[in-house]
C-alpha positions in Angstrom: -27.5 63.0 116.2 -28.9 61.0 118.6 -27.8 57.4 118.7 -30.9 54.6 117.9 -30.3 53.7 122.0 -31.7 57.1 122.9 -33.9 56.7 120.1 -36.0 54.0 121.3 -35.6 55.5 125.3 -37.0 58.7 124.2 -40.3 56.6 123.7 -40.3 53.6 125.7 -43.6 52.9 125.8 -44.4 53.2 121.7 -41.0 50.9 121.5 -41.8 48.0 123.8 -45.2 48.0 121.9 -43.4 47.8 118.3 -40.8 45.1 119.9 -43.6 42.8 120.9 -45.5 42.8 117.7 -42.4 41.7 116.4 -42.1 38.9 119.2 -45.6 37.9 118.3 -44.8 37.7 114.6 -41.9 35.5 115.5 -43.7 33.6 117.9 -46.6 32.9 114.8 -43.3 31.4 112.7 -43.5 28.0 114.6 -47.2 27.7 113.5 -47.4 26.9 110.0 -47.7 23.5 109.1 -49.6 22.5 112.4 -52.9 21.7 113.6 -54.7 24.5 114.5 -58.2 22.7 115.6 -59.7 19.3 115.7 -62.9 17.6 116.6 -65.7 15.5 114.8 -65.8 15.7 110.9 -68.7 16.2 109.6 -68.5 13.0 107.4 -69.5 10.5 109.6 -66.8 8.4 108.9 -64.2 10.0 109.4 -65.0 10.0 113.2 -62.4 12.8 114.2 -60.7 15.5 112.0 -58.1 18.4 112.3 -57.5 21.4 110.1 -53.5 22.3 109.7 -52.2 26.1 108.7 -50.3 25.8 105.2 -46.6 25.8 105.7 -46.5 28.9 103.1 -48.3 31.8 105.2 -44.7 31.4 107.2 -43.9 34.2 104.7 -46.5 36.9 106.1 -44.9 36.8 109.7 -41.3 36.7 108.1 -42.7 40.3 106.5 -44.4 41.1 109.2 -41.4 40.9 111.5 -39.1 43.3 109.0 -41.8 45.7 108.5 -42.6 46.0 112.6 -38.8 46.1 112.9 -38.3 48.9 110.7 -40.9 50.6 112.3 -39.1 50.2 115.3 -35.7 51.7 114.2 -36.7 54.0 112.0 -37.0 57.4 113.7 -38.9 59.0 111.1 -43.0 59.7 112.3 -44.9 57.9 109.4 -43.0 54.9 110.3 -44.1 55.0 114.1 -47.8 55.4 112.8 -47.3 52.7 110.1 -46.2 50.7 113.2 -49.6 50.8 115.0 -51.3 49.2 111.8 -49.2 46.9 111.4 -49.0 45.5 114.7 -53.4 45.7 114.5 -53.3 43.6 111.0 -51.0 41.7 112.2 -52.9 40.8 115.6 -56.2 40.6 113.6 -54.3 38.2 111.1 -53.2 36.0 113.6 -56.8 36.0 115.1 -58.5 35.3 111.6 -56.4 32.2 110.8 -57.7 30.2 113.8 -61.1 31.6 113.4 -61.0 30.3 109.5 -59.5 27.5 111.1 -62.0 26.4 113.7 -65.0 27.2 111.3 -63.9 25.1 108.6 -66.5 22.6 106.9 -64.8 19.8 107.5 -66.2 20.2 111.2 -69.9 19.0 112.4 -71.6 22.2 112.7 -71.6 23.6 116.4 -69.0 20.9 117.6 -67.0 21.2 120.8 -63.3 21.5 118.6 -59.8 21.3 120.1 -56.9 23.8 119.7 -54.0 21.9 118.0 -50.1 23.2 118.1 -50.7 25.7 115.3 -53.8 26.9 117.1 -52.5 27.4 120.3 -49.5 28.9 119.1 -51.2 31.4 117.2 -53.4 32.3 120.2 -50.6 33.2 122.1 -48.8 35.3 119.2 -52.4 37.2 119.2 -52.5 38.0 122.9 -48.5 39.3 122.5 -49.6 41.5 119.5 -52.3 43.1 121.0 -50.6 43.4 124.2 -48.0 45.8 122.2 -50.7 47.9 120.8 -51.9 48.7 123.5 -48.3 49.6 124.4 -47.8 51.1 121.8 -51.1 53.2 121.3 -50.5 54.5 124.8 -47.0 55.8 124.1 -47.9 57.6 121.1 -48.6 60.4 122.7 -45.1 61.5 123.0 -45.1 62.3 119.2 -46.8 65.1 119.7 -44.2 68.3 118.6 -45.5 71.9 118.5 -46.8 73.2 114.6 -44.8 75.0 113.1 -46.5 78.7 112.9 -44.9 81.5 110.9 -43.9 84.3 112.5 -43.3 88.3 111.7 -40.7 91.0 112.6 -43.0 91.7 115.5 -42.8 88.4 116.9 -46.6 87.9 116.4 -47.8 84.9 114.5 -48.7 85.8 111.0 -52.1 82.9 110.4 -54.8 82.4 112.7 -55.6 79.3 114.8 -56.0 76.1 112.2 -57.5 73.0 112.7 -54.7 70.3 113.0 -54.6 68.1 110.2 -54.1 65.3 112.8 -57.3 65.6 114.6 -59.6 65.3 110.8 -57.4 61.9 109.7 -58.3 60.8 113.4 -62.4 61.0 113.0 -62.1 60.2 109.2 -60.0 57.0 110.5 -62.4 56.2 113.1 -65.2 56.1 111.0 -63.2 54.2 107.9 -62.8 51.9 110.8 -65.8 50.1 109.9 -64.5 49.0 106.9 -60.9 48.3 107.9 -60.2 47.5 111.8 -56.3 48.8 111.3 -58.1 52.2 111.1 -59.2 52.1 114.3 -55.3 52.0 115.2 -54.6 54.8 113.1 -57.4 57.1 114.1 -56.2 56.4 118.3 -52.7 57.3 117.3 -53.5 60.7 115.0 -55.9 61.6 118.0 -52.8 61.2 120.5 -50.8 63.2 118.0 -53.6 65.7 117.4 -54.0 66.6 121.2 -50.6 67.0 122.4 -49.9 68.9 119.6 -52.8 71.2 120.2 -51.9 71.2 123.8 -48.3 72.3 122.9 -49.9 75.0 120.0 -50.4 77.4 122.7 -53.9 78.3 121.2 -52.5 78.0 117.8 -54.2 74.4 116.4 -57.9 73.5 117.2 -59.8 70.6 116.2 -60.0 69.3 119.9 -63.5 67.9 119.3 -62.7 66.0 115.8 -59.4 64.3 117.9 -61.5 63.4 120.8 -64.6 61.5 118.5 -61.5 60.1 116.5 -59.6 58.3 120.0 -63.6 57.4 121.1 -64.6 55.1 117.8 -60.8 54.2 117.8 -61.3 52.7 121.0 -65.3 51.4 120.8 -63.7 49.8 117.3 -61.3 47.4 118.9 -62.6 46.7 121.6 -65.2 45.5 120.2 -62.6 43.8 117.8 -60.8 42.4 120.5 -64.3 40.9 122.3 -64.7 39.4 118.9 -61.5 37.7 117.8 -60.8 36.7 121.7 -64.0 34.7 121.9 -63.8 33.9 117.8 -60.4 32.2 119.1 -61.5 29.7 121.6 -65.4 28.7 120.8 -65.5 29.6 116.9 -67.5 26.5 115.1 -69.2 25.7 112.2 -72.6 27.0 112.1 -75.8 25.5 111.3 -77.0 26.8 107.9 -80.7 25.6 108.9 
């Protein structure tokens, strides 16, 4: 049985990815209970204001870092997949706090705002997290194992070609993605797993196409997601309501 050293060699890639999402998560501990933003309140006077993170969401990167970390050391496929969402909510939660943060009422609408501790903290977590997806969406390729295909006295296969079961939760993922940007995750690493195992099938799992539009709106998703929560990050304000 192979020892959990040669467990996370075997798939470096995918494991560096998963260790950094939980780096980011601890990284994200020291920012509860600072400032993430300040700049001008929008009561007059109060001249200048901040917004702090609540010393409680400490607990959701305390989680997050035990469920990345059993993804990590557990060897067992759903967890690796479970992995890739994780470390996407957990980027995208990271992201939405100083967004919340930085749009908050309590600013002049469309003012020039400051990252505090708590902001710039989280920032940083963010870029870490989303540096191990992409680790990690990368190096799920190498889950990919042949399908098992039964097989007569004759040593002929006994069921025709069937369309992996990977390859349709990719393109259902990819379009659920609109709805719920861990999807997007989810349908890139079923599409990895749908075309090596159909690569490895020899002729014996199709579905080539479904993978392929699955890993293209897994990709158009977050990038678009990462255009948005990048920028959302450092000029998010209060907007005029007209």
């Amino acid at each position: 049985m192979p020892s959990a050293v040669e467990h996370l060699t075997r798939q470096p890639l995918l494991s560096a990815g998963l260790g950094l999402g939980v780096i980011s998560a601890l990284i994200a501990m020291f920012a509860p209970g600072g400032v993430i933003a300040t700049g001008p309140a929008s009561a007059p006077d109060l001249g200048e204001t901040s917004v702090e993170l609540p010393s409680g969401v400490i607990v959701v990167f305390i989680i997050a870092v035990l469920l990345l970390a059993a993804a990590l050391s557990i060897p067992q496929l759903w967890a690796k997949i479970a992995g890739l969402g994780l470390l996407c909510a957990l980027a995208t939660t990271e992201g939405l706090m100083v967004i919340i943060g930085r749009s908050s009422e309590r600013f002049v609408d469309e003012a020039d705002l400051s990252l505090g501790r708590a902001g710039g903290v989280l920032a940083i977590a963010f870029g870490v997290a989303v540096a191990g997806m992409v680790l990690a969406l990368v190096g799920s390729r190498v889950l990919a194992t042949p399908p098992r295909v039964p097989i007569g006295p004759d040593g002929q296969a006994l069921t025709g070609p069937q369309t992996s079961g990977h390859a349709t939760a990719a393109m259902v993922l990819g379009i659920c993605a609109l709805l719920a940007i861990p999807a997007a995750a989810l349908a890139i690493g079923f599409a990895n797993l749908a075309l090596g195992q159909i690569a490895l099938s020899n002729g014996h799992r199709t579905g080539r196409g479904m993978a392929v539009a699955g890993l293209v709106l897994g990709i158009v998703w977050l990038s678009l997601w990462g255009l948005f929560m990048t920028v959302g990050i450092f000029v998010a304000s209060p907007s005029s309501s007209g």
